[in-house]
C-alpha positions in Angstrom: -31.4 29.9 -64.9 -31.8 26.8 -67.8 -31.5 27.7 -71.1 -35.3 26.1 -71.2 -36.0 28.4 -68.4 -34.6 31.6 -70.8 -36.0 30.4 -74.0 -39.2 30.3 -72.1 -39.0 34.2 -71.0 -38.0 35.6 -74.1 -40.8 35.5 -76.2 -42.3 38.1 -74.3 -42.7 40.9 -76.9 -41.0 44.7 -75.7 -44.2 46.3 -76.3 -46.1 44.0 -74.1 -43.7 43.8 -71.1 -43.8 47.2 -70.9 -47.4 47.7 -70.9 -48.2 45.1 -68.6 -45.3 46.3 -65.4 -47.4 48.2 -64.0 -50.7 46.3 -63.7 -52.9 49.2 -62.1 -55.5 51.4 -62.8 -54.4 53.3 -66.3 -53.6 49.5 -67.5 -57.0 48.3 -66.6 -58.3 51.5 -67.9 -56.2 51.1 -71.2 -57.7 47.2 -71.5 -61.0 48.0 -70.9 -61.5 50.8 -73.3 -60.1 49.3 -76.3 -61.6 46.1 -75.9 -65.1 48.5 -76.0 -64.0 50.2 -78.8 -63.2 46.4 -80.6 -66.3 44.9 -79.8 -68.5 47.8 -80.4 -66.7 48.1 -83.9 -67.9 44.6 -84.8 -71.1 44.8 -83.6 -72.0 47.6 -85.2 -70.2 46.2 -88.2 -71.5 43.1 -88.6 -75.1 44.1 -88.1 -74.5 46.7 -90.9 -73.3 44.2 -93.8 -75.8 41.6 -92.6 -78.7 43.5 -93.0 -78.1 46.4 -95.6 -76.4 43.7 -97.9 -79.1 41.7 -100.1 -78.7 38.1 -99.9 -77.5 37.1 -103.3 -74.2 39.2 -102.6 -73.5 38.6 -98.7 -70.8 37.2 -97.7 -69.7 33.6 -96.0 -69.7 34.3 -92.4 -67.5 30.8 -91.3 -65.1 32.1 -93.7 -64.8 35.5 -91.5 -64.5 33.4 -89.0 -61.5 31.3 -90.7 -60.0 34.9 -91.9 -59.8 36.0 -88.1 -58.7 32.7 -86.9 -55.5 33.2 -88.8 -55.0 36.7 -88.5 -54.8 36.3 -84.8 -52.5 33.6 -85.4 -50.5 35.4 -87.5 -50.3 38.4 -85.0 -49.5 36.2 -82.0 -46.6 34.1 -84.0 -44.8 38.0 -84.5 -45.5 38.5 -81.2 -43.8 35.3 -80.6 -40.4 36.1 -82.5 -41.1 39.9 -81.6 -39.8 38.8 -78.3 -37.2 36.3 -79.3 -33.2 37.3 -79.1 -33.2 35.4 -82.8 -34.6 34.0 -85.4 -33.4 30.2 -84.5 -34.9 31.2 -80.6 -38.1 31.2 -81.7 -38.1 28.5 -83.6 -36.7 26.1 -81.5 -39.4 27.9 -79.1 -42.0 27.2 -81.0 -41.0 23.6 -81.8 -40.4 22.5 -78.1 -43.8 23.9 -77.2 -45.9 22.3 -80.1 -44.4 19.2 -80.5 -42.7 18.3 -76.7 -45.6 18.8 -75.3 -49.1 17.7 -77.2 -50.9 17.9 -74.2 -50.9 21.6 -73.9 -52.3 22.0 -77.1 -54.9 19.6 -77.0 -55.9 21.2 -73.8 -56.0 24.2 -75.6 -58.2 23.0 -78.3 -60.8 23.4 -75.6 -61.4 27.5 -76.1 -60.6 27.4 -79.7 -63.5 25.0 -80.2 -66.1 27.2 -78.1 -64.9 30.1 -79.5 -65.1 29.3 -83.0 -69.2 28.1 -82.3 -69.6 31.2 -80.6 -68.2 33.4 -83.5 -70.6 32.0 -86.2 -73.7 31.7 -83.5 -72.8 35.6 -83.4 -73.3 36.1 -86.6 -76.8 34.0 -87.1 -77.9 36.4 -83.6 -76.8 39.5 -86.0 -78.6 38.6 -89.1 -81.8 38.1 -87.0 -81.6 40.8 -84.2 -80.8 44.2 -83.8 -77.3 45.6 -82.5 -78.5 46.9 -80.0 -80.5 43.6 -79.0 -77.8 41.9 -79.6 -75.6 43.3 -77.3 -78.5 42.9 -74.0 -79.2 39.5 -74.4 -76.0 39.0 -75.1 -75.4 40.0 -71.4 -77.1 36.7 -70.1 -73.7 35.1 -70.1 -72.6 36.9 -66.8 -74.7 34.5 -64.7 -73.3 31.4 -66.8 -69.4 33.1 -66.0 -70.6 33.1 -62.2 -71.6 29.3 -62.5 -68.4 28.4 -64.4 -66.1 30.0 -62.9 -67.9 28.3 -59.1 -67.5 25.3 -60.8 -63.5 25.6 -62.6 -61.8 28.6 -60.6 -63.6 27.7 -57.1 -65.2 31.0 -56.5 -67.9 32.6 -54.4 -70.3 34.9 -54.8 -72.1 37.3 -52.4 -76.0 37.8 -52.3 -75.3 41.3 -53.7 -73.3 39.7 -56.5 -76.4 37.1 -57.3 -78.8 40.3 -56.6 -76.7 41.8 -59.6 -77.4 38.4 -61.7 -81.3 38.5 -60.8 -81.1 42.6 -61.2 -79.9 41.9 -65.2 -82.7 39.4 -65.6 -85.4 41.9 -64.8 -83.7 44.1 -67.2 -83.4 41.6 -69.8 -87.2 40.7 -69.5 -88.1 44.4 -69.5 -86.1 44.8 -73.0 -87.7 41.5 -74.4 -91.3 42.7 -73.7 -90.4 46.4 -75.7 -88.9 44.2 -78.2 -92.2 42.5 -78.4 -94.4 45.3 -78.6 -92.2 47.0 -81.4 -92.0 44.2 -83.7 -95.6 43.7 -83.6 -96.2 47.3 -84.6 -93.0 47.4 -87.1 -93.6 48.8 -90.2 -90.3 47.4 -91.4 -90.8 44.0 -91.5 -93.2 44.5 -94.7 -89.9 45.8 -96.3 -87.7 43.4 -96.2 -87.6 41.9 -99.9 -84.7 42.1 -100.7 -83.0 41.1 -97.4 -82.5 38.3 -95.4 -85.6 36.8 -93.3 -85.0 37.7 -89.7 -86.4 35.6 -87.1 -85.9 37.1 -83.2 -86.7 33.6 -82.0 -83.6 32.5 -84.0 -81.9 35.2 -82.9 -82.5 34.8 -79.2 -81.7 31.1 -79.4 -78.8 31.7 -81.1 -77.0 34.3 -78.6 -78.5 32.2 -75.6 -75.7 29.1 -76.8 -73.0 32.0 -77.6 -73.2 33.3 -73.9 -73.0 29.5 -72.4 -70.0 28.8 -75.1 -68.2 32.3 -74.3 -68.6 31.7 -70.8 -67.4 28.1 -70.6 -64.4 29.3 -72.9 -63.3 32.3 -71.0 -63.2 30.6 -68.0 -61.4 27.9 -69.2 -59.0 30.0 -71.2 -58.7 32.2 -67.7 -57.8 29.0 -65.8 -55.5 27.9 -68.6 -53.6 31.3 -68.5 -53.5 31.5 -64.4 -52.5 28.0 -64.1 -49.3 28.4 -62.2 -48.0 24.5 -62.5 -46.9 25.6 -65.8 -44.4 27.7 -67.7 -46.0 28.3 -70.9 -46.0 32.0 -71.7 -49.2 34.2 -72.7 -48.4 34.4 -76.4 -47.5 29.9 -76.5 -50.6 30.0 -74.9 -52.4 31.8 -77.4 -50.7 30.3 -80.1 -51.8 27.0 -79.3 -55.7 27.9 -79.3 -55.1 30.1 -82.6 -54.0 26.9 -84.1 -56.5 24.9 -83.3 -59.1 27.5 -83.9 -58.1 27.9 -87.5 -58.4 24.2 -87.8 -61.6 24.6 -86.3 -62.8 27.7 -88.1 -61.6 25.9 -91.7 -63.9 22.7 -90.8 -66.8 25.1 -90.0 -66.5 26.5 -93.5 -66.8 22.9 -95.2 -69.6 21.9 -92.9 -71.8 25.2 -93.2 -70.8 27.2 -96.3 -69.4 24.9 -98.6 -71.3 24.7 -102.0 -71.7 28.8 -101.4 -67.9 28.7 -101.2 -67.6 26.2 -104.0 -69.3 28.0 -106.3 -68.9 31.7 -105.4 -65.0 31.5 -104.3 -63.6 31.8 -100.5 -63.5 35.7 -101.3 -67.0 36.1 -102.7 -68.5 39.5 -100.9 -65.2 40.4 -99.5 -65.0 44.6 -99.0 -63.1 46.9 -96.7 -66.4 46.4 -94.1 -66.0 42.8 -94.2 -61.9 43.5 -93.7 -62.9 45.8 -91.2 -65.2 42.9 -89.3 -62.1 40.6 -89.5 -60.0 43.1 -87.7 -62.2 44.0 -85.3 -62.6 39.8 -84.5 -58.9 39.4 -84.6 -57.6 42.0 -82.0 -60.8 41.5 -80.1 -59.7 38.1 -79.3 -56.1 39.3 -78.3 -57.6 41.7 -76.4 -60.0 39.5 -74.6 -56.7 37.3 -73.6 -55.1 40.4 -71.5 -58.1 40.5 -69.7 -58.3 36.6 -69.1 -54.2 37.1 -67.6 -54.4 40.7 -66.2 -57.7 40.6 -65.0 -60.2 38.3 -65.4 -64.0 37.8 -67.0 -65.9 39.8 -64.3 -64.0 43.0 -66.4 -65.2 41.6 -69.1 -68.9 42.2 -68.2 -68.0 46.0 -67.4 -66.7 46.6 -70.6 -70.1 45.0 -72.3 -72.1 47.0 -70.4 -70.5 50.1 -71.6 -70.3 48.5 -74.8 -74.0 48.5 -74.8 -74.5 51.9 -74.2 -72.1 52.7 -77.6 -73.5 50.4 -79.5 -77.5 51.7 -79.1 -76.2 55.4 -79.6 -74.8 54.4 -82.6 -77.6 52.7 -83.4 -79.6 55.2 -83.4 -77.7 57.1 -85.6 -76.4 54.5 -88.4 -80.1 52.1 -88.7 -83.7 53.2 -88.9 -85.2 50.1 -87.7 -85.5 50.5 -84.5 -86.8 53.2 -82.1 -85.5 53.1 -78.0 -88.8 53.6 -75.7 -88.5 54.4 -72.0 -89.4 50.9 -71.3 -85.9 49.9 -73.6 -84.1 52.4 -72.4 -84.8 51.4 -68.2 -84.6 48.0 -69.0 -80.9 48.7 -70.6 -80.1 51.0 -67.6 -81.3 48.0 -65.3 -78.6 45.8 -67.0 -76.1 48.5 -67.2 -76.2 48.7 -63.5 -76.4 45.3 -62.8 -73.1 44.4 -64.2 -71.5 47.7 -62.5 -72.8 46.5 -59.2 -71.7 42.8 -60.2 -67.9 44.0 -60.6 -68.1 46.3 -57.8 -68.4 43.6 -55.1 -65.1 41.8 -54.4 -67.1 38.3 -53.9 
């Protein structure tokens, strides 16, 4: 073996090696349910500051975005030395993969750059919909994964599999009509004066270009990660899109918030929720990346779907806004199903 060919190997982390030798059920198991736990934390989260904070002391949501972006960098760099024999390993690791080969990382720039539109189109959806919304519309980008990854990772699907797709579409439209019918007898929205204006078209348009940007990205990053012609390791790999996504992440705070940052400071309606949200985005995205190498996105779509579930019973139990109907509550089960059916047919 080359010394290139050891330096290469070594920066996976103890901790991860181990976790990842046996790649069966309890691993998938072990994936899946914290990556649940992770993205029903920030949904719930997130919908909680945005609307129960008033306006005038909310904070920048592109500079969570930024925060996350280099938390996750952070977290993958120790990962990187973690797994490195010494200190002067992983630096001369580090320098061969970011500056011998450019490529890579503008390659990589790909993700960071959907992912980072995605993030703040999240939080727009949030501020304007309901969690639990939120989280089935947000289910619409299983049949853009399906068309991406037909188009990237060459794969077929059977007519159960598009039954599935056209099965979470009924559900979806049986969701939207409740939605319909509750907002036009809401006695909330008279109440609102000292929140922010929410606007379910906005909302809906808003997680319609997150699902086409996190389905283009995960399927990328997913090819990226599988791509056997190279020998760039799991955590190079997600060092490089970190990078670019806190380059990324810092423009999007100059181009959206920056007279709100200039005047009220980077930090300006920072609290342990808000730390809390960043968390939440950081290992969520770390998280997501085992299940783009270890599995791949159709696992994805069974851990929203019990995601969804979580997130209405919490719902329930943290807001007052909303009320689940039988006509809700099928057309979530619809969509539930549909995604366990979706996973459950090998093509």
């Amino acid at each position: 073996m080359s010394d290139k060919d050891a330096l290469l190997e070594s920066n996976l982390p103890i901790l991860y090696s181990t976790l990842t030798k046996k790649e069966g059920i309890l691993f998938k198991l072990y994936v899946i349910a914290v990556t649940i736990f992770l993205w029903t934390g920030y949904t719930l989260m997130v919908s909680y500051t945005r609307q129960m904070t008033p306006k005038d002391e909310l904070y920048s949501s592109s500079t969570v975005v930024f925060s996350s972006e280099c938390a996750k960098f952070l977290i993958t760099l120790f990962y990187v030395y973690a797994g490195s024999e010494t200190l002067q390993k992983g630096n001369e690791l580090i320098k061969f993969e970011f500056f011998s080969k450019p490529y890579e990382l503008v390659k990589m720039a790909v993700p960071s750059l959907a992912y980072a539109l995605q993030n703040n189109l999240d939080f727009v959806a949030l501020s304007n919909l309901d969690a639990s919304v939120y989280q089935v519309f947000s289910q619409l980008k299983i049949p853009f994964t399906a068309i991406f990854m037909m188009l990237f990772l060459r794969r077929q699907f059977s007519l159960r599999r598009w039954f599935s797709i056209f099965q979470l579409c009924v559900g979806l439209a049986l969701v939207e009509l409740d939605i319909s019918k509750f907002h036009k007898n809401s006695k909330e929205e008279n109440n609102l004066d000292n929140k922010i204006e929410r606007n379910s078209l906005t909302g809906l348009f808003c997680v319609f270009c997150a699902c086409i940007t996190s389905s283009f990205a995960g399927v990328y990053f997913e090819k990226m990660l599988k791509d056997g012609s190279s020998n760039t390791s799991f955590w190079i790999r997600n060092l490089q899109m970190y990078f670019c996504g806190v380059i990324s992440a810092l423009l999007g705070c100059f181009l959206k918030d920056y007279d709100q940052i200039f005047e009220r400071g980077f930090l300006f309606g920072y609290n342990i929720k808000v730390v809390c949200i960043i968390l939440f985005l950081s290992f969520g995205g770390i998280y997501i990346s085992l299940i783009m190498k270890h599995l791949d996105n159709l696992y994805k779509s069974f851990a929203s779907s019990l995601s969804i579930i979580m997130v209405v019973i919490f719902s329930l139990i943290i807001f007052d806004n909303y009320h689940v109907t039988f006509l809700f509550g099928f057309g979530a089960l619809l969509v539930c199903l549909s995604v366990i059916l979706y996973n459950s047919t090998e093509k």
